[in-house]
DSSP file (Angstrom, degrees, kcal/mol; ACC not computed):
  #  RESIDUE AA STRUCTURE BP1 BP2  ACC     N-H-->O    O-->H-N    N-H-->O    O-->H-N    TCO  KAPPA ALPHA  PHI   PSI    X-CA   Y-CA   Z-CA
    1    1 A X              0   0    0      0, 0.0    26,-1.9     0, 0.0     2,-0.5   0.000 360.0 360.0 360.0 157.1   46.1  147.6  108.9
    2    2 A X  B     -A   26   0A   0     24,-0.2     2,-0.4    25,-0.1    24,-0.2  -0.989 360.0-135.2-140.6 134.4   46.4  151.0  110.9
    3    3 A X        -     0   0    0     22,-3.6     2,-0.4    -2,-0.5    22,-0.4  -0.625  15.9-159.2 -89.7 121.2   43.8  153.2  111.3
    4    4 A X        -     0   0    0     -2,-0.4   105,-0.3   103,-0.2     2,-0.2  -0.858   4.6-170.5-109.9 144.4   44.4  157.2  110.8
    5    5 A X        -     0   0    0     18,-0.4    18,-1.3    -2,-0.4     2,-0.1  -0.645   9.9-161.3-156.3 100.6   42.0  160.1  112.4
    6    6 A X  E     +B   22   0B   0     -2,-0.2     2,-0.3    16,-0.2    16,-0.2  -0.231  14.3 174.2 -56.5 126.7   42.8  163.2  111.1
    7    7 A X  E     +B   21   0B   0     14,-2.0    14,-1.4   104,-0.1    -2,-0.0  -0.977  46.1  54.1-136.0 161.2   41.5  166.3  113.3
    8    8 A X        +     0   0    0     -2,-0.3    11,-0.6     1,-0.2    -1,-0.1   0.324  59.8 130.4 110.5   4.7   42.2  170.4  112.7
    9    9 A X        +     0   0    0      9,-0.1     2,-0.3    84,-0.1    -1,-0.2   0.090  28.0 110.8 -56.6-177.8   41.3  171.7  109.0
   10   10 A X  E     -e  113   0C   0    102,-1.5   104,-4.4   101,-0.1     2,-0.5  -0.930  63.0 -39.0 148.0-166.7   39.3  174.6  108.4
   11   11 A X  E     +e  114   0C   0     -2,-0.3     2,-0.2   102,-0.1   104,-0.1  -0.705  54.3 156.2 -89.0 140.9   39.1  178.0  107.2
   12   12 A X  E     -e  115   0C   0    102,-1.9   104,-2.8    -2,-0.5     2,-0.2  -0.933  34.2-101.5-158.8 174.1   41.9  180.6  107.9
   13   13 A X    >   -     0   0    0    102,-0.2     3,-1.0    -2,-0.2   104,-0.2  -0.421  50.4 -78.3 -86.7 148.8   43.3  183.9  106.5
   14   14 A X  T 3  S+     0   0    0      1,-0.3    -1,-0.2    -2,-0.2    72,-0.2  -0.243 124.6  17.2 -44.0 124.3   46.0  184.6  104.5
   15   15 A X  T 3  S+     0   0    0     70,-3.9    69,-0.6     1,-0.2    -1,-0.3   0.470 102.7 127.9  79.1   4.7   49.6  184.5  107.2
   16   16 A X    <   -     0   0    0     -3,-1.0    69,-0.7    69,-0.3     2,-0.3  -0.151  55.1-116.3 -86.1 174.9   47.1  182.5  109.9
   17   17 A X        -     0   0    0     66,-0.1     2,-0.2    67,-0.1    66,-0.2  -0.811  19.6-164.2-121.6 169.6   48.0  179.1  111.5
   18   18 A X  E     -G   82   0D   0     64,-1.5    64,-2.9    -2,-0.3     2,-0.5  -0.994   9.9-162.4-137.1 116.1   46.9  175.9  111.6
   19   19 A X  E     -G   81   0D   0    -11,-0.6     2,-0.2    -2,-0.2    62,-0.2  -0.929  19.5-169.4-130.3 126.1   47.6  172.6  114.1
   20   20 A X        -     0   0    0     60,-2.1     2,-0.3    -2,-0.5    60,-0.3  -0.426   4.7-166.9 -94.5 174.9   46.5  169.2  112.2
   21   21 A X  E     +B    7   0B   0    -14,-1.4   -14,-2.0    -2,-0.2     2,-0.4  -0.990  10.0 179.2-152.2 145.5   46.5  166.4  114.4
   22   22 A X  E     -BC   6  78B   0     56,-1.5    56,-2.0    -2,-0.3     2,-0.7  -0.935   9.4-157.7-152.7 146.2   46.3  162.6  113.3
   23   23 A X  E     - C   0  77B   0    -18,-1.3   -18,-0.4    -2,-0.4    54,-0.2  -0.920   6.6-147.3-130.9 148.4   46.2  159.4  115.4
   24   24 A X        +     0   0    0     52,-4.0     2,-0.3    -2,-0.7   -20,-0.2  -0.674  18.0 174.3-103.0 164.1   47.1  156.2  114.5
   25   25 A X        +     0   0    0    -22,-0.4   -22,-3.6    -2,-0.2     2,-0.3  -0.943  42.1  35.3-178.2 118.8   45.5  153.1  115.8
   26   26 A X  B    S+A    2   0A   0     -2,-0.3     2,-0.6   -24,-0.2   -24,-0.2  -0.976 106.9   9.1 139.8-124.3   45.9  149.1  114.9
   27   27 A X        -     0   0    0    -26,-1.9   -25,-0.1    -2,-0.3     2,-0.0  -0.137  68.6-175.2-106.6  57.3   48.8  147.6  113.9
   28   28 A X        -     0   0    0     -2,-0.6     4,-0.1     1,-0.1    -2,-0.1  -0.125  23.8-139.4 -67.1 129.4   51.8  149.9  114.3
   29   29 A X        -     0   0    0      2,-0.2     3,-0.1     1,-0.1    -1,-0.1   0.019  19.5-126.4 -79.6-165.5   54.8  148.7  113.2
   30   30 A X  S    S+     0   0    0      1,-0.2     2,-0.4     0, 0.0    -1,-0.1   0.443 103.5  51.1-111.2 -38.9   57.9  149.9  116.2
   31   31 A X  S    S+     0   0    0      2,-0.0     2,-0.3    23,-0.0    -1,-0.2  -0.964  86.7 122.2-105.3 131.4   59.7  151.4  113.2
   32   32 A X        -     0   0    0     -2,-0.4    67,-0.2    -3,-0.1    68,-0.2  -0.771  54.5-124.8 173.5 157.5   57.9  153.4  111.2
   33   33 A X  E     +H   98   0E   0     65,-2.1    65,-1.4    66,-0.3     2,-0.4  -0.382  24.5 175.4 -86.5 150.3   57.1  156.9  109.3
   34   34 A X  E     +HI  97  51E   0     17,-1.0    17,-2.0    63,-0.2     2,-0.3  -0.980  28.6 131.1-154.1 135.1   53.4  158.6  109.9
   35   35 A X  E     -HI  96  50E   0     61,-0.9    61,-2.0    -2,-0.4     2,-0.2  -0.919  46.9 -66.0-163.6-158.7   53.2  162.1  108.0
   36   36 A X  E     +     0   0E   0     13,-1.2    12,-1.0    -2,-0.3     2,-0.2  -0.797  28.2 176.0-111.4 160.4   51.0  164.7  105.5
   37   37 A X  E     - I   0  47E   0     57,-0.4    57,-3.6    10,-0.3     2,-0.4  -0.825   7.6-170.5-147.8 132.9   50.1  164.5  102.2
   38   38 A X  E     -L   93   0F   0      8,-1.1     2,-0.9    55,-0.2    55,-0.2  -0.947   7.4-164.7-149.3 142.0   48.0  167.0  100.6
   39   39 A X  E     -L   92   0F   0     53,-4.4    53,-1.6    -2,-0.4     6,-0.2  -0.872  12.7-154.5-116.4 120.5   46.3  167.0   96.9
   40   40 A X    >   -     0   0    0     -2,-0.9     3,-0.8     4,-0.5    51,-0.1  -0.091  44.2 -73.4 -49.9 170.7   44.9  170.4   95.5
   41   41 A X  T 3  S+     0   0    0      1,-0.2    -1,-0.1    50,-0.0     3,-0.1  -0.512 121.3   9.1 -69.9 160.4   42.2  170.2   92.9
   42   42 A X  T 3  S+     0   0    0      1,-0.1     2,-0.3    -2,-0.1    -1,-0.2   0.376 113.8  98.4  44.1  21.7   43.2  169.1   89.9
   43   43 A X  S <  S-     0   0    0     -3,-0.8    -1,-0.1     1,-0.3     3,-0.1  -0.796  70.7 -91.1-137.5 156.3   46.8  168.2   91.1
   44   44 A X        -     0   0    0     -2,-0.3    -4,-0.5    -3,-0.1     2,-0.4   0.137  45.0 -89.0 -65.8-169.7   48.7  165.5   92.1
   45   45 A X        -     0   0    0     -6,-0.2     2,-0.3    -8,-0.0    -6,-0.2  -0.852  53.0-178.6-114.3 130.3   49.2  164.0   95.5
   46   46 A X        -     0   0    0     -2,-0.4    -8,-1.1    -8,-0.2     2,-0.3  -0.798  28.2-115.2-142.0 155.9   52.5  165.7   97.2
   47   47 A X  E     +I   37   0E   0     -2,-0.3   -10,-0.3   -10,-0.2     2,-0.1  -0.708  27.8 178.5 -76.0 141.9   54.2  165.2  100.3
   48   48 A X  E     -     0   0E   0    -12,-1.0    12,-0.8     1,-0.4     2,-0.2   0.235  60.8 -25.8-118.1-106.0   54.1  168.0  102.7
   49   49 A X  E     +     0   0E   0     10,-0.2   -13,-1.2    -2,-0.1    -1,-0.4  -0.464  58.1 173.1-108.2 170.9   56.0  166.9  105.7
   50   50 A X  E     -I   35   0E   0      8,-0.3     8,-3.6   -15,-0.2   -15,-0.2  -0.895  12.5-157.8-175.5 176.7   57.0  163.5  107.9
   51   51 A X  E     -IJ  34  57E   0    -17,-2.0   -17,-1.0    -2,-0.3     6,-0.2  -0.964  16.9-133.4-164.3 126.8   59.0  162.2  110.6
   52   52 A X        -     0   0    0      4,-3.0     3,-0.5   -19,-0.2   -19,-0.1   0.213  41.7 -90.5 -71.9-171.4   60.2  158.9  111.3
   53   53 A X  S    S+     0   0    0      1,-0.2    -1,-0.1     2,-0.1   -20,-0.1   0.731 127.0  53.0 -86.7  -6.7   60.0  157.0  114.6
   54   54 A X  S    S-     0   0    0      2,-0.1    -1,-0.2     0, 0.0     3,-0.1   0.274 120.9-100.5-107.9  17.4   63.3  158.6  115.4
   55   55 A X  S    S+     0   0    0     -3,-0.5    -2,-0.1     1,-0.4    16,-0.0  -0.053  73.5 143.2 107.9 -27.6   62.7  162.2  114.8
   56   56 A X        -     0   0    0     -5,-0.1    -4,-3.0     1,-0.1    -1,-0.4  -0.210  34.1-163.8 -65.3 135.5   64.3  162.3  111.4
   57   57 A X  B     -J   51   0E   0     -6,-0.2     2,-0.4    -3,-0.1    -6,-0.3  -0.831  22.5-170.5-113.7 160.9   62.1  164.7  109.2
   58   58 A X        -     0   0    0     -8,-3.6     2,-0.4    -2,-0.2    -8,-0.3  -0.935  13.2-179.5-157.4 124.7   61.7  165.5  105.4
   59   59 A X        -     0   0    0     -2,-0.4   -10,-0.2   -10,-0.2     5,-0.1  -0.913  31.9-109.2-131.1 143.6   59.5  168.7  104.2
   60   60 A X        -     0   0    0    -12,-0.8     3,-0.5    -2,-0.4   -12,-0.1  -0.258  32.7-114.1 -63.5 178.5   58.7  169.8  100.6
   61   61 A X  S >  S+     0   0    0      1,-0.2     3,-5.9     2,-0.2     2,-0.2   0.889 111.6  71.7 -75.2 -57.8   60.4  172.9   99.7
   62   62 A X  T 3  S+     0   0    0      1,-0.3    -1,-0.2     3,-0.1    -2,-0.1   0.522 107.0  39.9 -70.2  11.4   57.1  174.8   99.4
   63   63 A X  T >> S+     0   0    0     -3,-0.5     4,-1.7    -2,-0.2     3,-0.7   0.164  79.0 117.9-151.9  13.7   57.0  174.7  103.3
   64   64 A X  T <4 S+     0   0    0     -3,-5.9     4,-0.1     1,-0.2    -3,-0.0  -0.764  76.9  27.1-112.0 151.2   60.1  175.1  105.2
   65   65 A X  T 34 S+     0   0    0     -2,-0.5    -1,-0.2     2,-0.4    -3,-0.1  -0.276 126.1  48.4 121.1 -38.9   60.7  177.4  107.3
   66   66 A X  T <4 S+     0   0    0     -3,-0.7    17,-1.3    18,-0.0     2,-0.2   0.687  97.9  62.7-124.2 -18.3   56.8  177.7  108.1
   67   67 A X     <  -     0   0    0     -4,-1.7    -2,-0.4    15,-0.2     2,-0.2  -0.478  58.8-167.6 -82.8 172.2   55.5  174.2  108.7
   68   68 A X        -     0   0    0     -2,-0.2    13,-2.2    -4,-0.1     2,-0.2  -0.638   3.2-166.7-157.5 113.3   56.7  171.7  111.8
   69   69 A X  E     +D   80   0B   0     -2,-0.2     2,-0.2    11,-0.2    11,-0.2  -0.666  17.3 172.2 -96.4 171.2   55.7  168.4  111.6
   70   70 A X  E     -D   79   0B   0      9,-1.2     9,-0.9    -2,-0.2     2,-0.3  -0.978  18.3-141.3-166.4 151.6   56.4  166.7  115.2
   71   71 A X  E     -D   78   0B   0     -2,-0.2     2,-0.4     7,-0.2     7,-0.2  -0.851   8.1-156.7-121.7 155.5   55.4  162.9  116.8
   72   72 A X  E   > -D   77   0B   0      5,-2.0     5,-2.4    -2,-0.3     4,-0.1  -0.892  13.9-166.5-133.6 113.5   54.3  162.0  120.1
   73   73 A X  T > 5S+     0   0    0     -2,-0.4     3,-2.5     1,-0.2    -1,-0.1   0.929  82.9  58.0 -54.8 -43.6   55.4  158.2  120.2
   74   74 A X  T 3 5S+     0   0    0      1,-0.2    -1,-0.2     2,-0.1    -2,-0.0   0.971 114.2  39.9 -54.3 -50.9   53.3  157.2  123.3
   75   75 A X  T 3 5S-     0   0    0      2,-0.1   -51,-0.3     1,-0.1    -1,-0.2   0.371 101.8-128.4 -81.7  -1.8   50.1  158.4  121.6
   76   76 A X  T < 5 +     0   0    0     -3,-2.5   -52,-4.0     1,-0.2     2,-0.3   0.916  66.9 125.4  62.8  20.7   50.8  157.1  118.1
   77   77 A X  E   < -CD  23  72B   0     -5,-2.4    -5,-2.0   -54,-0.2     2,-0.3  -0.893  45.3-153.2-142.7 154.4   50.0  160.7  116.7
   78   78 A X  E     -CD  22  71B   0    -56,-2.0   -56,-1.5    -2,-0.3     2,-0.5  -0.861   8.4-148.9-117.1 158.3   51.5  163.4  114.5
   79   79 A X  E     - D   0  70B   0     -9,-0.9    -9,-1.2    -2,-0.3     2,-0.5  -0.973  11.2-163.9-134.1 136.6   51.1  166.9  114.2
   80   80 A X  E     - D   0  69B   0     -2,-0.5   -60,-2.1   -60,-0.3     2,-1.0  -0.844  11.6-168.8-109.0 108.0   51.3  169.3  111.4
   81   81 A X  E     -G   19   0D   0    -13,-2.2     2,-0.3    -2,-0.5   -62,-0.2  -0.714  16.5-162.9-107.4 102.0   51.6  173.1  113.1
   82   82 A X  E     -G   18   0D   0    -64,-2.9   -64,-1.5    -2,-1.0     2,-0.3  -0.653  10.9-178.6 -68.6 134.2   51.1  175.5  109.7
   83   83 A X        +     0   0    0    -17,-1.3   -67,-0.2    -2,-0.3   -66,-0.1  -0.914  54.0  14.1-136.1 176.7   52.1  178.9  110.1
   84   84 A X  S    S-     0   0    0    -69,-0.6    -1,-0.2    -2,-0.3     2,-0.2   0.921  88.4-163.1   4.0  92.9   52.1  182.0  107.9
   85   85 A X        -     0   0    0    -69,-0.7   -70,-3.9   -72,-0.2   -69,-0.3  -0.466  14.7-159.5 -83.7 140.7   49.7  180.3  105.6
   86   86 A X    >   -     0   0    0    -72,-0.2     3,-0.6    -2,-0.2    30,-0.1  -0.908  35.2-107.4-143.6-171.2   48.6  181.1  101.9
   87   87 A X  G >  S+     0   0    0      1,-0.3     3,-1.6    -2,-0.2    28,-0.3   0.715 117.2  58.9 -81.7   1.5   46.0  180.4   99.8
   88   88 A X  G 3  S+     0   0    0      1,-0.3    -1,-0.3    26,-0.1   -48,-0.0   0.660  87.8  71.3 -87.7  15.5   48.2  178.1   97.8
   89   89 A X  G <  S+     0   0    0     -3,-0.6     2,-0.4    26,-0.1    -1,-0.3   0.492  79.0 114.8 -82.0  -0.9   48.7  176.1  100.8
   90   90 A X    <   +     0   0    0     -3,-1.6     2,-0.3    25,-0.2    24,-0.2  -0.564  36.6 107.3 -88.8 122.7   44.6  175.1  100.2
   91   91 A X  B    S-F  113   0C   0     22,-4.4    22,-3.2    -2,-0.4     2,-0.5  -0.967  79.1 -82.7-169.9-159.1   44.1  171.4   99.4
   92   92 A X  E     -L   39   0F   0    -53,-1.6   -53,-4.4    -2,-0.3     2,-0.6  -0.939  48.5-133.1-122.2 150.7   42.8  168.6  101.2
   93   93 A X  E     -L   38   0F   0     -2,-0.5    18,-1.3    18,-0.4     2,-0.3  -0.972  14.7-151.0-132.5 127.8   45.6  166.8  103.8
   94   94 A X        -     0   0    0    -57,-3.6   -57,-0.4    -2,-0.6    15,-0.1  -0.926   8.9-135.0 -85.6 101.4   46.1  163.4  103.8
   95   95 A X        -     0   0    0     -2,-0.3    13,-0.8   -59,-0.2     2,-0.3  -0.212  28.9-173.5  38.9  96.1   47.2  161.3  106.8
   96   96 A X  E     +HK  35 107E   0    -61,-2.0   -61,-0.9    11,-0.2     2,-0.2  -0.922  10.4 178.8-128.4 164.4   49.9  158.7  105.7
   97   97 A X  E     +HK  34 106E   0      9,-1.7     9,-5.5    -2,-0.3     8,-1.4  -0.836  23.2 119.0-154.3 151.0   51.5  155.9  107.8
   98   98 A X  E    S-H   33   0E   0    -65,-1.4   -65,-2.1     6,-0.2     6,-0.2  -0.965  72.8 -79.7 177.9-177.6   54.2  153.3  106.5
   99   99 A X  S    S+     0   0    0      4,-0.4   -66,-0.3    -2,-0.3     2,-0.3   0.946 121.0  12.3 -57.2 -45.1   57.7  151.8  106.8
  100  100 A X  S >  S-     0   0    0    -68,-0.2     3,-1.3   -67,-0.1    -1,-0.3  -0.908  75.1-129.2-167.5 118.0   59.1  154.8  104.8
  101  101 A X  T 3  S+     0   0    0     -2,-0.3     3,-0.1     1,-0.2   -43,-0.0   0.516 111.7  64.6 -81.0  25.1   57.2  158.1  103.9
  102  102 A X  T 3  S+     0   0    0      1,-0.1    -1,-0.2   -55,-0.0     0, 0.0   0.527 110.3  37.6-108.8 -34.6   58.1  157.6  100.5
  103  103 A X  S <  S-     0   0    0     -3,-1.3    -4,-0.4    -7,-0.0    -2,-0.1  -0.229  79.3-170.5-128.0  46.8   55.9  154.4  100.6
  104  104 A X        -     0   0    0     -6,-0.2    -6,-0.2     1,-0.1     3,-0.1  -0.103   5.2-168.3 -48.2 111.9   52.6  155.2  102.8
  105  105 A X  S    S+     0   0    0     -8,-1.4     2,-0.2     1,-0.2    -7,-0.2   0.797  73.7  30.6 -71.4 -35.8   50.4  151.9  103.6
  106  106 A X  E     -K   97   0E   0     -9,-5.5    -9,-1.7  -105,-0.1     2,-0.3  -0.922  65.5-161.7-144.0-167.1   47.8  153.6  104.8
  107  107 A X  E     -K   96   0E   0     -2,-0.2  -103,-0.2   -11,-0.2   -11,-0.2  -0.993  19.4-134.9-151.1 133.1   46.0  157.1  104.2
  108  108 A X        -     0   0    0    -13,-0.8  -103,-0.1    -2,-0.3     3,-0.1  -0.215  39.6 -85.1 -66.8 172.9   43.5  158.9  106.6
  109  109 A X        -     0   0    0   -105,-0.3     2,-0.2     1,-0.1   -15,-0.1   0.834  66.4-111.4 -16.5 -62.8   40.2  160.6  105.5
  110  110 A X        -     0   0    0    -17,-0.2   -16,-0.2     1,-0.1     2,-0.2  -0.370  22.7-141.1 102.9 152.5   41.4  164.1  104.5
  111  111 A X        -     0   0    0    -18,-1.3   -18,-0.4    -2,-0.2  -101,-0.1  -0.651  12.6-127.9-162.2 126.2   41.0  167.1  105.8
  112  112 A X        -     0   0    0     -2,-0.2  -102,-1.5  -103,-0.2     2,-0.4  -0.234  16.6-172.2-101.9 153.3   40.5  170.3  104.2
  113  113 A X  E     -eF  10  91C   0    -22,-3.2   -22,-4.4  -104,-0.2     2,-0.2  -0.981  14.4-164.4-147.0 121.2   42.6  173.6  105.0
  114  114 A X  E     -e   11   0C   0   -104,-4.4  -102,-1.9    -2,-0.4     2,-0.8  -0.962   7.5-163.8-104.6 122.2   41.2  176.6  103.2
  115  115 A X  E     +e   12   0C   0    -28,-0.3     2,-0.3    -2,-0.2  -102,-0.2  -0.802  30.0 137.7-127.5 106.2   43.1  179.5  102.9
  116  116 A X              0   0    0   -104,-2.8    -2,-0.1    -2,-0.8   -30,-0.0  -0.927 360.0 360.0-141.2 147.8   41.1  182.6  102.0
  117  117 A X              0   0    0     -2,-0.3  -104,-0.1  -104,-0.2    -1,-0.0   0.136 360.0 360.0-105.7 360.0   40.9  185.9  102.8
């Protein structure tokens, strides 16, 4: 089992940034995907971004161009940098890690990014 700890929600403004942070910790596989996930109220569970253990990335539509997800392998950790932000960008962001971001074994906390004026 692999341990996620999500850091770097909050509040921001409409066009503001954001840098999520998560590190993983436990039993990390040598290959393997770590990304976000983010569920709105009343909404399903989406992918936002990942990145494999060789750089290969895969972002929803609703966020390229303005997201960058990025790894640092030595550290076991991912980072989500949001930029020009809106409010529909507001949910709570999930953590994932797994073989395959398609198939996430495990799921941090959350952490909620508000985007209000």
């Amino acid at each position: 089992q692999v341990q996620l700890v999500e850091s770097g929600g909050g509040l921001v403004q409409p066009g503001g940034s954001l840098r999520l942070s998560c590190a993983a910790s436990g039993s990390i596989f040598s290959n393997n995907a770590m990304g976000w996930y983010r569920q709105a109220p009343g909404r399903q569970r989406e992918l936002v971004a990942a990145i494999n253990s060789s750089g290969n990335t895969n972002y929803a539509i609703s966020v390229k161009g303005r997201f960058t997800i990025s790894r640092d392998n030595a550290k076991n950790t991912v980072y989500l940098q949001m930029n020009s932000l809106k409010s529909e960008d507001t949910a709570v962001y999930y953590c994932m890690y797994g073989r395959t971001w398609y198939n996430p074994n495990d799921w941090g906390r959350g952490t909620q990014v508000t985007v209000s004026s």
